[in-house]
Every structure is written in C-alpha cells, then in structure tokens.
Phi, psi and omega in degrees: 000136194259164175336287192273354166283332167330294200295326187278330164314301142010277197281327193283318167324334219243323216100352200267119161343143166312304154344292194273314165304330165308327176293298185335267177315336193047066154233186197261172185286335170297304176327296166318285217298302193307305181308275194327315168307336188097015188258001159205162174245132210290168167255166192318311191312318168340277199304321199306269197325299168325311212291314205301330222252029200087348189277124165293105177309327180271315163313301224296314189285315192255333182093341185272152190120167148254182175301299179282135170303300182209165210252320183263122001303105171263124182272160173211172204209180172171119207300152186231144175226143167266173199298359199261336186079020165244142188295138194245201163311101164314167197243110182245175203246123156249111197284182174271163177264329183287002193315307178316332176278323179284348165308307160316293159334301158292014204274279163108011184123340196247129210265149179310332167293268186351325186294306177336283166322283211289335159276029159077017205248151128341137178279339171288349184244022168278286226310336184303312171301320162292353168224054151038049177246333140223173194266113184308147180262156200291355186271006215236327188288289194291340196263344179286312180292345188272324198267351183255009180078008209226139148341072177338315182297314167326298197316312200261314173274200177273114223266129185280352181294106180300110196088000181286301175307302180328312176308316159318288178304322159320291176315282222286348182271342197272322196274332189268005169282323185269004152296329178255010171306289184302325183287324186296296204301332164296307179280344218246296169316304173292354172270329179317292205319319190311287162307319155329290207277337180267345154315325165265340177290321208267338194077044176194173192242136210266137194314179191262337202277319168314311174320313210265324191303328203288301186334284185322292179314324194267343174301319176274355177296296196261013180300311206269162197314044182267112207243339208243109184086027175333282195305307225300292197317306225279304164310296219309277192304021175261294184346277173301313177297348184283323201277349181262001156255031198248111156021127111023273176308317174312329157271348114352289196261009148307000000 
C-alpha cells in the first residue's frame, strides 16, 4: 500500500470526507485530492495535524504500526446535503469505547446476526465493531440505533446519567473476557488440527505428555501480537516442533 493510498484508507476509517479532513488539517479539498492521488506529498505541517486528529504518523509513512495513535473517544462524521446537493451541516459522532456495550445491551435477548440482517452490516464487521476492534463510520452509528429504536447520539456517546456507563463498563468487562475466551480457544483447535495433519504427513502420533508441551509452546507463541507472516510462521513452527518429537528410529532412517 502506497502513501496515498495510506491517507484515503485513513481518512475513510473516520468517515471523513475529503472536504471535511481537508478543513481539518487546514487545506482545501483539491490539495487533499492531489495528496490521495500520489502526485504530491503532503509536508510536515500535514502530517503534524493527522498526528494532532490521531492518526499514526509512522503508519502513514511506512505502513508500519498501527493506523491509530488511539481509536477512543473517535469523532466520525457524515456529510448532509439539501435537495438541491449544497452541503449542509455535517452530522458528527464523537463515539465512546462503550458504544459496543450498549449494543449489547439493547440487543434485549436478539443475537448479533439479527443486528446484522436488520443494519445492513456484515456480521464480521458489526461483531468487530461491538468489541472495538474496529471504528463505526456515522452511517454504520445511525443504521444501527435505527434498528435498535434508539438515538443514535445515545448510542455512540458518553451517557450523562449516573450508573449508566458502569452497567455499561460491567457488559464491556464481561463479553470481551469471554471474546478471549473464545479466540484461545479458537487457536488452541488450530494448533490441534494443525498437529493432526502433520501426524499423518510423518506417520506417527505424537505421545499426549508431548502433545500437550508442544501445543502450550506454539499457544504462547501466537497468543502475542505475530502479525506480520502469521500463517507462514505458524506451518513452519508446528513442522519443527513435530519433526523433533518424531520416534528415534524414524529419525534415523529419515
């Protein structure tokens, strides 16, 4: 991915318009249009401002990293027109890190595939947004609170009501323990399957007191952040640790 596609990735995570980040930063919507095209490179003063609105400076440049300095409180927007097409007030969000919980929460018994169906959303990428793994765009804010009855503005912000967020910050401690409940438990089968299959490549079974170390080693391994040739890595050290439990004789005559 190249510069300017970094910057239009960027800017589209937020929701913003070209218009409106362009204001941001403090330049005009052609300038922007240019940076995006690649036929220019933005200058420090640019970058300074991306930097100021959250935006990681070292992705932007390198690709490395993450995209965000930090994702919460994210404001997001969406641009208004009159029947006529002249731009009106945008509609901004400054959403909450709890927006997911209270989704949960109204949810009321009716499962994130219902949400799904009734907004419009992809269910992988509702459920990511409900455990703030990505950031809703305002139309993503609005269609959702439509389907749940609710106030968009509620939804997305910081509730002024007193024990209202706590109920909240409760839900959000309890569904993402059991969100890593579930991804261990998710990696912990691929590392089996994973082992299975190479079991049958080598022809032998690996003993279960073996069984269990390799598995635990390769858990702790892909617990942490290995992000960059994740699958590649993932073959290799199931390989080797397998070919290295493999029967004496068999290694031998190998």
């Amino acid at each position: 991915m190249s510069l300017s596609e970094r910057l239009k990735t960027a800017r589209e995570s937020r929701g913003y318009s070209q218009k409106y980040i362009a204001m941001e930063i403090g330049t005009n919507t052609q300038t922007w249009q240019v940076y995006e095209s690649g036929k220019s490179i933005p200058g420090g003063k640019v970058f300074e401002a991306l930097s100021r609105m959250g935006f990681n400076v070292n992705w932007l440049l390198t690709g490395e990293g993450e995209m965000l300095l930090k994702k919460w409180p994210v404001k997001v927007t969406k641009e208004v027109s009159d029947m006529f097409g002249r731009a009106g007030k945008p509609i901004v969000f400054e959403v909450d890190e709890l927006f997911g919980a209270r989704i949960y929460n109204e949810l009321k018994g009716r499962t994130s595939e219902w949400l799904a169906s009734e907004s419009n959303i992809e269910l992988e990428r509702l459920k990511n947004i409900i455990y703030k793994e990505e950031v809703p765009t305002a139309e993503e804010i609005i269609s959702i609170a439509d389907s749940l009855k609710l106030n968009p503005r509620w939804l997305s912000e910081k509730s002024n009501f007193e024990g209202e967020d706590d109920k909240h910050k409760r839900t959000a401690k309890t569904f993402f323990r059991v969100r890593n409940i579930e991804e261990d438990e998710k990696l912990m089968k691929s590392i089996g399957d994973k082992l299975n299959s190479l079991s049958d490549k080598y022809g032998f079974n690996i003993p279960e007191d073996k069984k269990v170390i390799v598995i635990m080693i390769m858990f702790n391994i892909f617990k942490t952040d290995v992000e960059e040739h994740k699958e590649e890595l993932f073959d290799q050290v199931a390989d080797r640790l397998m070919r290295l439990c493999r029967p004496i004789v068999n290694q031998e005559s190998a």
